[in-house]
LOVOFI-246143 format. One record per atom (N, C-alpha, C): x negated, y negated, z negated; atom name; residue number from 1; chain. Coordinates in nm, 2 decimals. Each point is the difference from the previous one (the first is absolute). Layout:
// LOVOFI-246143
NODE        X        Y        Z   at     i   ch
NODE        X        Y        Z   CA   NUM    A
...
This chain:
// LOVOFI-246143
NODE        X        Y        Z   at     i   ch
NODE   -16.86   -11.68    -9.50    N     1    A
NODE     0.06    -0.05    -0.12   CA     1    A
NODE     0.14     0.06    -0.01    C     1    A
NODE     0.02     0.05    -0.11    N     2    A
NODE     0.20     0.06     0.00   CA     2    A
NODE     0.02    -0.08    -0.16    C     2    A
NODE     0.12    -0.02     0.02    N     3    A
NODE     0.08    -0.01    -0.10   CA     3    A
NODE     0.12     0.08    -0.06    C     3    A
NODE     0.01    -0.01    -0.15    N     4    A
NODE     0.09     0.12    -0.01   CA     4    A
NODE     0.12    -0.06    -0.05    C     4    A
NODE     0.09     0.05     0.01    N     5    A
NODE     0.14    -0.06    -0.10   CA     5    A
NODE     0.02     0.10    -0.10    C     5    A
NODE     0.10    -0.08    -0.08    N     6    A
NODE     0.02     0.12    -0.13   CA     6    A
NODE     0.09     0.13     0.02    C     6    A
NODE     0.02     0.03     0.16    N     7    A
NODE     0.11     0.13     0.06   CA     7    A
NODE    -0.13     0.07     0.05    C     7    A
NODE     0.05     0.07     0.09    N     8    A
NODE    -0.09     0.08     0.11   CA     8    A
NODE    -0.05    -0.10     0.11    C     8    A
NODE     0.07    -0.13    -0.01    N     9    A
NODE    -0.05    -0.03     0.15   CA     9    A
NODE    -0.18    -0.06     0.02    C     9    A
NODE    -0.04     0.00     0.09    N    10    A
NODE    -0.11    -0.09     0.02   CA    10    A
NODE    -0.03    -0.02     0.14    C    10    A
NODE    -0.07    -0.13    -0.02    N    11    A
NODE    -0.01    -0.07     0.11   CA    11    A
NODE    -0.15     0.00     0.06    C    11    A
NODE    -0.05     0.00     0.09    N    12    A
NODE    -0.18     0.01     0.03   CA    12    A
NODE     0.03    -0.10     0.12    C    12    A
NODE    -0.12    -0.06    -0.02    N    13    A
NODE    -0.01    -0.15     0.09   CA    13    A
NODE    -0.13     0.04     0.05    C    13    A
NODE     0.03    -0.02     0.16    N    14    A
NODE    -0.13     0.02     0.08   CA    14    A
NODE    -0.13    -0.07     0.00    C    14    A
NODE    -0.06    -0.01     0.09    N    15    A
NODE    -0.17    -0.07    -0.03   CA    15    A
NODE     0.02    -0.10     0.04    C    15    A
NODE     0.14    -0.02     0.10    N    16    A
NODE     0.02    -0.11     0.05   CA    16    A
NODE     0.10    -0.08    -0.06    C    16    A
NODE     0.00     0.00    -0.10    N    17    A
NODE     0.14    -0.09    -0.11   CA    17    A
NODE    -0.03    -0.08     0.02    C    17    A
NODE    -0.11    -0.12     0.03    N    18    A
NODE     0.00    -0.13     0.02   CA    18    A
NODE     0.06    -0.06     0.12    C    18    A
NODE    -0.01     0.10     0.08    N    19    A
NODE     0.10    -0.01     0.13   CA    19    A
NODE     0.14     0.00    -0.01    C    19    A
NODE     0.05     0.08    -0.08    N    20    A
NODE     0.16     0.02    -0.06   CA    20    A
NODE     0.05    -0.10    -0.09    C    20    A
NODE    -0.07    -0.06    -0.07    N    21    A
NODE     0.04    -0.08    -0.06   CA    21    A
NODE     0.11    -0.08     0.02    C    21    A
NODE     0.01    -0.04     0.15    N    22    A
NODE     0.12    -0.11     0.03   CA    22    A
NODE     0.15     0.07     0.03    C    22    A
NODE    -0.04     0.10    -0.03    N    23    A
NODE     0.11     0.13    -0.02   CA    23    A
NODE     0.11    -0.08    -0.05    C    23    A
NODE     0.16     0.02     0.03    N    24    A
NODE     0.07     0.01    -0.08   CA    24    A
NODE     0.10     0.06    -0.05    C    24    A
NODE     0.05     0.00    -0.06    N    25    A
NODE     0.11     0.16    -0.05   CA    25    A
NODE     0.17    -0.09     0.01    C    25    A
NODE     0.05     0.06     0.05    N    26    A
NODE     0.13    -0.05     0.00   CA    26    A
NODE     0.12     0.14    -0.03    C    26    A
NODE     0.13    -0.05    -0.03    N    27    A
NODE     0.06     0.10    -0.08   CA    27    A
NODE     0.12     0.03     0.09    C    27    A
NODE     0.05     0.13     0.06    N    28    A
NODE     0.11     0.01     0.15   CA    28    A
NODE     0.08     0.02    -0.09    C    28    A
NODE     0.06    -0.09     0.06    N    29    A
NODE     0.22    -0.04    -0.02   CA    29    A
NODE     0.05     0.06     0.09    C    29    A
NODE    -0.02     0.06     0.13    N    30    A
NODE     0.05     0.05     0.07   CA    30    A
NODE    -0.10     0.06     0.17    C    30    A
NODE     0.02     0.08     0.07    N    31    A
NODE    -0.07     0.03     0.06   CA    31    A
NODE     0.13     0.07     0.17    C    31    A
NODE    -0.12     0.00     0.08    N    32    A
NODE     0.12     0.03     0.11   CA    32    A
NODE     0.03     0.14     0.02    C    32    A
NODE     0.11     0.05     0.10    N    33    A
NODE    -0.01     0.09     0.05   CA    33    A
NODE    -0.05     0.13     0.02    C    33    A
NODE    -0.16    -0.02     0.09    N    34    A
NODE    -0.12     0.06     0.03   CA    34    A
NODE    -0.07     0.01    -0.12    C    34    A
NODE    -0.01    -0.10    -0.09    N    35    A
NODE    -0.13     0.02    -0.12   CA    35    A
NODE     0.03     0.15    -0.06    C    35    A
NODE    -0.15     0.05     0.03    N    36    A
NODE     0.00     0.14    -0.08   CA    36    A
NODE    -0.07    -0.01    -0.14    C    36    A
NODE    -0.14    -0.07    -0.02    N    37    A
NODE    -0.08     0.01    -0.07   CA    37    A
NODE     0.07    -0.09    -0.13    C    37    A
NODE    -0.01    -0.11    -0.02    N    38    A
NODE     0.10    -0.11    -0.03   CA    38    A
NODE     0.13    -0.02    -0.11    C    38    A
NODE    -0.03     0.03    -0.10    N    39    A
NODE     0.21     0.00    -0.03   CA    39    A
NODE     0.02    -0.09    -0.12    C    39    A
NODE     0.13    -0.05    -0.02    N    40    A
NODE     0.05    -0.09    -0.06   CA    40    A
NODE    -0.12     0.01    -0.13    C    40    A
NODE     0.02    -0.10    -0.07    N    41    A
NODE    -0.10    -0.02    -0.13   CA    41    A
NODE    -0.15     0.02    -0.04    C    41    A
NODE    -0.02     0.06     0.17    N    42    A
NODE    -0.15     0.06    -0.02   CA    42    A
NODE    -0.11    -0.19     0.01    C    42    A
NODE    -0.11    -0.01    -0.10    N    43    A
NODE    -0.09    -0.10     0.03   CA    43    A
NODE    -0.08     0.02     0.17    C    43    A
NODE     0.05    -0.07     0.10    N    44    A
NODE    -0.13     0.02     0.08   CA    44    A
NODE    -0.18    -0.13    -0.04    C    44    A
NODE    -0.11     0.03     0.06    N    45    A
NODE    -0.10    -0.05     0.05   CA    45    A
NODE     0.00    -0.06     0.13    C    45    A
NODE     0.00    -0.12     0.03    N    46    A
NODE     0.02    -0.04     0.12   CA    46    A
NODE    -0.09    -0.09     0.03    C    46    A
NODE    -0.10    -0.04     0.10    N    47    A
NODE    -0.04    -0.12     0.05   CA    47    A
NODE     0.10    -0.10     0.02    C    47    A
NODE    -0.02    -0.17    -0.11    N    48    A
NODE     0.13    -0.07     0.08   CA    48    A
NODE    -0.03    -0.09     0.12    C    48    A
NODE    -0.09     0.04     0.06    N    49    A
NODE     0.01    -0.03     0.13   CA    49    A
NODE     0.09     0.12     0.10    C    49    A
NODE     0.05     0.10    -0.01    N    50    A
NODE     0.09     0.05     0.05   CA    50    A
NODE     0.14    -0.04    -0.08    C    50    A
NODE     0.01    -0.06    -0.06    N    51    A
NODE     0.11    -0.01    -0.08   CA    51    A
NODE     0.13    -0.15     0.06    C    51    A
NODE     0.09     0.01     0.04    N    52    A
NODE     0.09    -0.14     0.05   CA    52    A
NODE     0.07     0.01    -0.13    C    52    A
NODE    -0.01    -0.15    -0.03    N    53    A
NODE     0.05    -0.02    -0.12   CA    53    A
NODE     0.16    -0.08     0.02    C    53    A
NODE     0.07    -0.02    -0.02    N    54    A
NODE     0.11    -0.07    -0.01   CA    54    A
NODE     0.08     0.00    -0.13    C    54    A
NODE     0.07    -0.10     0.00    N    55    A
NODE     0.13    -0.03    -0.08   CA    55    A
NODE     0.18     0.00     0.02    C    55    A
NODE     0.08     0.07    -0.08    N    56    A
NODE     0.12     0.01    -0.01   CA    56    A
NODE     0.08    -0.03    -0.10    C    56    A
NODE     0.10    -0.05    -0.04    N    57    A
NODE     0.06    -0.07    -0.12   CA    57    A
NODE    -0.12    -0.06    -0.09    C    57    A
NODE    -0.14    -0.08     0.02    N    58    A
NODE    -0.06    -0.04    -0.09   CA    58    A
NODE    -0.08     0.11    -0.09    C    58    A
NODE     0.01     0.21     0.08    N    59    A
NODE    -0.12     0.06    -0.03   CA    59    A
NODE    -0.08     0.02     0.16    C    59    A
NODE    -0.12    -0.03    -0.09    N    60    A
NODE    -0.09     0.07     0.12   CA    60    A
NODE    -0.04     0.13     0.02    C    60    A
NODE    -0.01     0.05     0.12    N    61    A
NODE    -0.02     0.20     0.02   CA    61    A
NODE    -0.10    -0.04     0.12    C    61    A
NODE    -0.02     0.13    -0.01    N    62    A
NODE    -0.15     0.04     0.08   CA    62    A
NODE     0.05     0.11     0.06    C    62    A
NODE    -0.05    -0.04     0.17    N    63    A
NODE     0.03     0.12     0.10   CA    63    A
NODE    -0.09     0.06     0.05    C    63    A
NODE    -0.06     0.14     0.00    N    64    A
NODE    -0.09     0.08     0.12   CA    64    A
NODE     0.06     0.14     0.02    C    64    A
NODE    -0.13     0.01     0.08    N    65    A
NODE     0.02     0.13     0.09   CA    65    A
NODE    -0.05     0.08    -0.10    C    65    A
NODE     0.03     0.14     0.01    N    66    A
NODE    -0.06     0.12    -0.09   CA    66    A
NODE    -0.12     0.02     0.04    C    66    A
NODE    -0.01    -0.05     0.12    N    67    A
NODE    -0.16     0.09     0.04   CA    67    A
NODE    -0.09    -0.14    -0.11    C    67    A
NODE     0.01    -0.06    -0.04    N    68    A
NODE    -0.04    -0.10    -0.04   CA    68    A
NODE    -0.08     0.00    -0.11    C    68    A
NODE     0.07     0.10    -0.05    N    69    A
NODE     0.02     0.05    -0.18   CA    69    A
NODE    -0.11     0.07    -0.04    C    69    A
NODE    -0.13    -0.07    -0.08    N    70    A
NODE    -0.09     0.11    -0.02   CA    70    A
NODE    -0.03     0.10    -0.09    C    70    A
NODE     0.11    -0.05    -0.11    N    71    A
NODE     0.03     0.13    -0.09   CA    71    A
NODE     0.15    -0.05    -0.07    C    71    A
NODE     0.03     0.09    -0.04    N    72    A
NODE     0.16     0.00    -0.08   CA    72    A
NODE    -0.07     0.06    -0.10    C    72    A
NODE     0.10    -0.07    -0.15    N    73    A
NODE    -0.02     0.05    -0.10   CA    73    A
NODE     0.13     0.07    -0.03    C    73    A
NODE     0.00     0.05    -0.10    N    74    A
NODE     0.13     0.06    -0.05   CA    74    A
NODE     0.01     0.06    -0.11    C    74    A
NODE     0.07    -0.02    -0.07    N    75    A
NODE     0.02     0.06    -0.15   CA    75    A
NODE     0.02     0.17     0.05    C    75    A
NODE    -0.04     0.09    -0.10    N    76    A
NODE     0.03     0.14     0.03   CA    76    A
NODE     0.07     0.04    -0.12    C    76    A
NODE     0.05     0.16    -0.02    N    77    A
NODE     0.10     0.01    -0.07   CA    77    A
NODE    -0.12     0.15    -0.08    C    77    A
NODE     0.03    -0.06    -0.13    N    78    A
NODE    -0.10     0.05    -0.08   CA    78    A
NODE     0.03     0.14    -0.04    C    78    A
């Protein structure tokens, strides 16, 4: 199955998308040191069972590891 958007991008979902489903996408505000793959504003795909969730001033963020990450999205420059 793919889907298209109204740019160049598209997306193709494997045979196993019923499996992915519990996927979730989260949006990096910030990333460490080491992160290579990773960079500010990019959407990741994440299992939230890898994900530690916590609260600070009354927002909640979401913490993992990069190896974690099963795809990054990212706007591209047209």
């Amino acid at each position: 199955m793919e889907l298209r958007s109204k740019d160049t991008g598209t997306i193709v979902l494997p045979e196993n998308y019923d499996k992915l489903r519990m996927l979730q996408y989260f949006r990096v505000i910030l990333t460490g040191p080491k992160c290579d793959e990773v960079k500010i504003g990019d959407a990741i795909v994440v299992d939230p069972q890898a994900v530690i969730k916590f609260k600070k001033d009354d927002q909640e963020y979401f913490l993992t590891r990069e190896e974690n990450v099963g795809a990054v999205i990212r706007e591209t420059d047209k």
